[in-house]
C-alpha positions in Angstrom: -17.0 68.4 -106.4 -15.6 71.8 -107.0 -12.2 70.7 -106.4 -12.3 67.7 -108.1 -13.3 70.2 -111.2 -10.7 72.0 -110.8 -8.2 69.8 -110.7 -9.1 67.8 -113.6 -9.1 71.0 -115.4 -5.0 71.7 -114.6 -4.1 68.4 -115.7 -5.7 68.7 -118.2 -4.2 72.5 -119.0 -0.9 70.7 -118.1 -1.0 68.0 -120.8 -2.1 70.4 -123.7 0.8 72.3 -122.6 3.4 69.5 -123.6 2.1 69.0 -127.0 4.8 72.3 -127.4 7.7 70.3 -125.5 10.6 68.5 -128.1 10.5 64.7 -126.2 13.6 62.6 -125.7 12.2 60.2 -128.1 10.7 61.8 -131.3 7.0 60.2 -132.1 5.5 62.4 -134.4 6.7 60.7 -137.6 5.2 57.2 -136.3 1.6 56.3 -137.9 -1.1 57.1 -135.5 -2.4 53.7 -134.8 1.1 53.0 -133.9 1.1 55.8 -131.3 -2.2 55.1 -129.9 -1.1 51.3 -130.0 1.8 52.3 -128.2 -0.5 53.9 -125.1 -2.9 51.1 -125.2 -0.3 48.2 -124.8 1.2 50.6 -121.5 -2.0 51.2 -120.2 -3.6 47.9 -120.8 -0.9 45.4 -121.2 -2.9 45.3 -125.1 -3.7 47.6 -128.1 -7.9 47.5 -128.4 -10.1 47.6 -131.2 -11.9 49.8 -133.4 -11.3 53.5 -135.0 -8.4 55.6 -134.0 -10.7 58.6 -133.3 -12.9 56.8 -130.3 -10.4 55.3 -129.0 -8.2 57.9 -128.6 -11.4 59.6 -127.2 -11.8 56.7 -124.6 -8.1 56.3 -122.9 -8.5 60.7 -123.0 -11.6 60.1 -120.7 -9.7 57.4 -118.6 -6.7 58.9 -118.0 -8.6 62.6 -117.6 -12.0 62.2 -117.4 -13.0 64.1 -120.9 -11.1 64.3 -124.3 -8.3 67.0 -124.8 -8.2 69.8 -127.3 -6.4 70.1 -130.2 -5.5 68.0 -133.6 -4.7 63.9 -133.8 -1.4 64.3 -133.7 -1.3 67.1 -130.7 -3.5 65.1 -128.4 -1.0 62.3 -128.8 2.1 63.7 -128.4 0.5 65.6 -125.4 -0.9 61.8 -123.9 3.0 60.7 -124.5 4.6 63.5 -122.6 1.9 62.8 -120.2 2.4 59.2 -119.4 6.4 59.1 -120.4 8.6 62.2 -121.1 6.8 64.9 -118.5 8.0 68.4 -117.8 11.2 70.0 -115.9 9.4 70.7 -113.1 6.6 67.6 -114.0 7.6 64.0 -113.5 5.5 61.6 -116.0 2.4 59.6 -114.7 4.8 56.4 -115.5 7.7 58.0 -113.0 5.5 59.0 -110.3 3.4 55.4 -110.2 7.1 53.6 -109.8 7.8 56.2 -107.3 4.7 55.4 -105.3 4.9 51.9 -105.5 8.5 52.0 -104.1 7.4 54.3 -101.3 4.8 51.4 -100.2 6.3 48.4 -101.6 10.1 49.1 -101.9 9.9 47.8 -105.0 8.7 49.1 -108.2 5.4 47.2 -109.4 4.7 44.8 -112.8 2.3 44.6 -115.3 0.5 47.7 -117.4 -0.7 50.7 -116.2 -4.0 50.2 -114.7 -3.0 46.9 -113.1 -0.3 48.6 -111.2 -2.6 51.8 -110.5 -5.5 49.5 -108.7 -2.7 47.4 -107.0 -1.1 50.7 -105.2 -4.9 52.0 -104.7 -6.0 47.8 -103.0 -3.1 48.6 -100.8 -3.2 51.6 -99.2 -7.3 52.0 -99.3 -8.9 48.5 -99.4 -10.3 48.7 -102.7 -9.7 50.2 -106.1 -11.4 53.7 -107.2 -12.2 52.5 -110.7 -14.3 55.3 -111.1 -12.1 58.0 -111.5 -9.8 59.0 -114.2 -6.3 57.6 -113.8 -4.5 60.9 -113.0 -6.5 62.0 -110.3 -6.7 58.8 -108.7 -2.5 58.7 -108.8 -2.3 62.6 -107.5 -4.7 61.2 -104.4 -2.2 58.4 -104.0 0.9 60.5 -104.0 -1.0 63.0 -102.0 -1.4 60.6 -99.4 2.2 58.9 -98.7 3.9 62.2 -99.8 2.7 65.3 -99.3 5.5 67.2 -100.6 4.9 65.5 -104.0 7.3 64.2 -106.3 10.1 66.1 -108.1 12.9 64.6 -110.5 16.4 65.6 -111.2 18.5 65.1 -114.0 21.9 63.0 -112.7 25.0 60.8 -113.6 24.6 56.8 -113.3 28.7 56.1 -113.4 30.1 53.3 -115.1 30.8 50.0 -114.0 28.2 50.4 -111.4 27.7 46.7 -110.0 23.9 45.4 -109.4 22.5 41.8 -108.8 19.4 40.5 -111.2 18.0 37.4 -111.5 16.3 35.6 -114.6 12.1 36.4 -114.7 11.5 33.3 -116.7 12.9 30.3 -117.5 15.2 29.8 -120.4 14.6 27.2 -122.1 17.9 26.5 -124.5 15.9 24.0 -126.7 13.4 26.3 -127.8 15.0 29.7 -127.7 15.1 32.0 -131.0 17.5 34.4 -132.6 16.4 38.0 -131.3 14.1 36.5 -128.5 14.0 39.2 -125.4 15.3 38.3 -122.3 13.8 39.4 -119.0 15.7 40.1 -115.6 14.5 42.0 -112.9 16.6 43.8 -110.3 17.5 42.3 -107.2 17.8 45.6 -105.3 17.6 49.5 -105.7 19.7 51.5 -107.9 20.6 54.6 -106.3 23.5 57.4 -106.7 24.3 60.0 -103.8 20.5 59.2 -102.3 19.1 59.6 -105.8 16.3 56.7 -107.0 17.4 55.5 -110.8 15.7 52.0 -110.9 13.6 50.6 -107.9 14.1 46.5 -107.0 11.5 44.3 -109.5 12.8 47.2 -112.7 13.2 45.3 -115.5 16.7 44.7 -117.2 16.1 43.5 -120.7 18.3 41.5 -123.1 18.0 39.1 -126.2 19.0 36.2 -128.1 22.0 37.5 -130.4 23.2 33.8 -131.8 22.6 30.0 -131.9 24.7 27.6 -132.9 23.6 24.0 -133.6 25.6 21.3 -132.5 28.4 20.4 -134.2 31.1 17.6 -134.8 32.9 16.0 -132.7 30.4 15.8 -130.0 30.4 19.7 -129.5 27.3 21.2 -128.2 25.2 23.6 -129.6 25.8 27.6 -128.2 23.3 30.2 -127.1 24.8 33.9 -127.2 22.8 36.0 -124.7 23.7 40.0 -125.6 22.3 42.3 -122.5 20.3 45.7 -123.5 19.5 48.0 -120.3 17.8 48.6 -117.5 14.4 50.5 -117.7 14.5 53.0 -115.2 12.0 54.9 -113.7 12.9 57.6 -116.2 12.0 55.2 -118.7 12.7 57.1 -121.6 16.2 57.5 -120.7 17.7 53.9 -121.0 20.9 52.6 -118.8 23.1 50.5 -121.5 24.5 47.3 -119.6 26.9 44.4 -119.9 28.3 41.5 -118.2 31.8 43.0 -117.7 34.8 42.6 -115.4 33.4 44.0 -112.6 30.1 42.2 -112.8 32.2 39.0 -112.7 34.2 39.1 -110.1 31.0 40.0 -107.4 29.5 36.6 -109.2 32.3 34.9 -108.6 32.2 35.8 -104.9 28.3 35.4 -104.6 27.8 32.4 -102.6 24.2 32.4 -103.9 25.6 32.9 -107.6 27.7 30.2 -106.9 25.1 27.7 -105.6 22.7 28.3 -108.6 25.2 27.8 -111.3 26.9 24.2 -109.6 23.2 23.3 -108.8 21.5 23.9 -112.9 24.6 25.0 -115.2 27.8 25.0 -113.5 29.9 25.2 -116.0 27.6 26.5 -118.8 27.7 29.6 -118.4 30.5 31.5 -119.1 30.7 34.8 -117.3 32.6 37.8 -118.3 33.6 39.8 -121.5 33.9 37.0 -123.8 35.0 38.9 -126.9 31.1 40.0 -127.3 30.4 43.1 -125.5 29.9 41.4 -121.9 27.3 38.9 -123.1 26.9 35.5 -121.9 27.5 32.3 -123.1 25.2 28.9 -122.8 26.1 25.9 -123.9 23.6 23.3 -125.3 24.6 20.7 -122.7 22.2 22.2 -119.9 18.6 22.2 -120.8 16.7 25.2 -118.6 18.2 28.0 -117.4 15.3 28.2 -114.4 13.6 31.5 -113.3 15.8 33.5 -110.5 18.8 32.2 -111.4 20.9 35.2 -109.8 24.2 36.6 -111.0 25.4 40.0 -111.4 25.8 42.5 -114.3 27.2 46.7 -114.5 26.7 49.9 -116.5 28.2 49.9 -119.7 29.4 53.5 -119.6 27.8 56.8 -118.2 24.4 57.5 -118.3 22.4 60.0 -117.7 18.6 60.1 -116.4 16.0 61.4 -114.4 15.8 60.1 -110.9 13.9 61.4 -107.8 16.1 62.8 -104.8 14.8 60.8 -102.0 13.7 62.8 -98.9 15.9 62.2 -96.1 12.8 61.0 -94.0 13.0 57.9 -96.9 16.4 57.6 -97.3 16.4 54.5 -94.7 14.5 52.3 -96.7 17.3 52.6 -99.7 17.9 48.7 -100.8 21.1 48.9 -103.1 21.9 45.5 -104.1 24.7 43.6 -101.8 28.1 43.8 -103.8 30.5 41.3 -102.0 33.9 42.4 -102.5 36.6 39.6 -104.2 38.4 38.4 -100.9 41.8 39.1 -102.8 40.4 42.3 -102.5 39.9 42.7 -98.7 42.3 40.9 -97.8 40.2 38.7 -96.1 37.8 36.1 -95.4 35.3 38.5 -93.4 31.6 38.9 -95.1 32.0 42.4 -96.6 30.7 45.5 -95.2 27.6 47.1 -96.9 28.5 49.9 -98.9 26.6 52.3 -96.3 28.2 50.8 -93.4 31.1 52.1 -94.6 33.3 54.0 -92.2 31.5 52.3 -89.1 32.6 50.6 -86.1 31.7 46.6 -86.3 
């Protein structure tokens, strides 16, 4: 019991401590409810009810087991360095969960905070521990698949780095809207030098940028698909995408790519920069564009994030996503090499 004193007391020392840290993203002008919103909809997938002051009290006591000192807007820009922007020397609660989950998963998980948490907890120990607060229960997790704990490290993503997603739900072209968001999730790790950016399952997120309604002549109406950026484990830091050159030539020499586009919309979809900042064009003649329909996209420029330096004891269970190489490129018809293989003896 002692201990378990204790340690609530740190983290809860350690979160009054941000409220002094400048974020990456700049809160304190936002209206309170919006902030408080903001943690409710990460923790439980919803904003609740009721006055600002209890239930800022109530997700305090969740996440720390009593409320935190200080002034409204102190205790909530302290709860969002907590859960997103951390410390140098302090991941956030948000990068450490996608951490864990990749550790035991090798993919990062879905859904809000406390869904995720319980997941990880069913897991590894049989049950949840729903009657502890949330960072305790997470630095028990952590504790147990990695005793060293976690540490992050500000790096480099380079551009045009190549990765494979696939749709999360179906698009449906005849009832699609202007500014809609567009879900993909990652079809493999994205790593640099044996640095974790974005675990397989991360979400890449686009929209709707343009419709066009049929026209004459027998010319079908035109979707314009615009793609945003991944969300990263450092999700405050956001990696800026596009469907560019790059990205078309591995979907090009995707079998699986391939197959999905001549069985729902071959032909439909255009891919490659199409005079629209590497969006993606779908034309009214196809109905659906179904759920994990694969293809590939790239980094839009340099970006730079926070990612955790994977132990070499880990480093095995690294899943980048397969890049085949254009067969003008090698030369020749051979399946392409992985990436790590390279250098080896076949």
């Amino acid at each position: 019991m002692k201990g378990r004193i204790l340690a609530v007391a740190f983290i809860v020392a350690l979160v009054a401590s941000m409220g002094s840290i400048s974020s990456a993203e700049e809160t304190v002008d936002q209206p309170p409810f919006e902030i408080l919103s903001h943690i409710e909809t990460l923790t439980y997938g919803q904003p609740k009810s009721g006055g600002l002051m209890s239930r800022l009290a109530e997700i305090e006591k969740v996440y720390f087991g009593r409320e935190l000192p200080g002034s409204l807007a102190e205790r909530q820009q302290a709860f969002l360095n907590f859960l997103e922007n951390g410390l140098p020397e302090q991941p956030s609660f948000i990068f450490k969960l996608g951490v864990a989950e990749w550790v035991v998963t090798q993919q990062v998980g879905e859904g809000n905070l406390k869904d995720r948490l319980e997941a990880l907890e069913k897991l590894l120990e049989g049950d949840s521990k729903a009657d502890g607060p949330f960072a305790m229960r997470l630095e028990r997790i952590v504790g147990m698949i990695l005793p060293e704990g976690i540490s992050w490290k500000e790096i480099e993503v380079p551009k045009q780095k190549v990765f494979k997603v696939a749709l999360k739900h179906t698009l449906s072209l005849q009832e699609v809207k202007v500014g809609d968001v567009v879900e993909l999730t990652m079809q493999g790790d994205l790593a640099v030098d044996n640095f974790l950016v974005a675990p397989s399952g991360s979400r890449v997120l686009g929209h709707v940028e343009s419709i066009k309604p049929p026209r004459s002549f027998g010319r079908p109406s035109e979707i314009k698909i615009a793609f945003d950026h991944i969300v990263p484990l450092d999700v405050i830091n956001k990696i800026p995408v596009i469907l560019g050159p790059e990205a078309e030539k591995a979907s090009k020499s995707d079998d699986s790519v391939v197959a999905a586009a001549g069985a729902s919309f071959f032909g439909a979809i255009l891919l490659g920069p199409l005079g629209f900042a590497g969006g993606m064009l779908v034309k009214g003649d196809v109905k659906d564009v179904p759920a994990g329909t694969p293809f590939y996209l790239e980094t839009a420029d340099v970006a730079r994030v926070r990612a955790y330096p994977v132990p070499e004891v880990l480093q095995s269970i690294i899943r980048p996503s397969e890049v085949p190489v254009p067969q003008e490129e090698n030369g020749s018809t051979e399946t392409p090499k992985d990436p790590s293989e390279k250098g080896t003896k076949q």
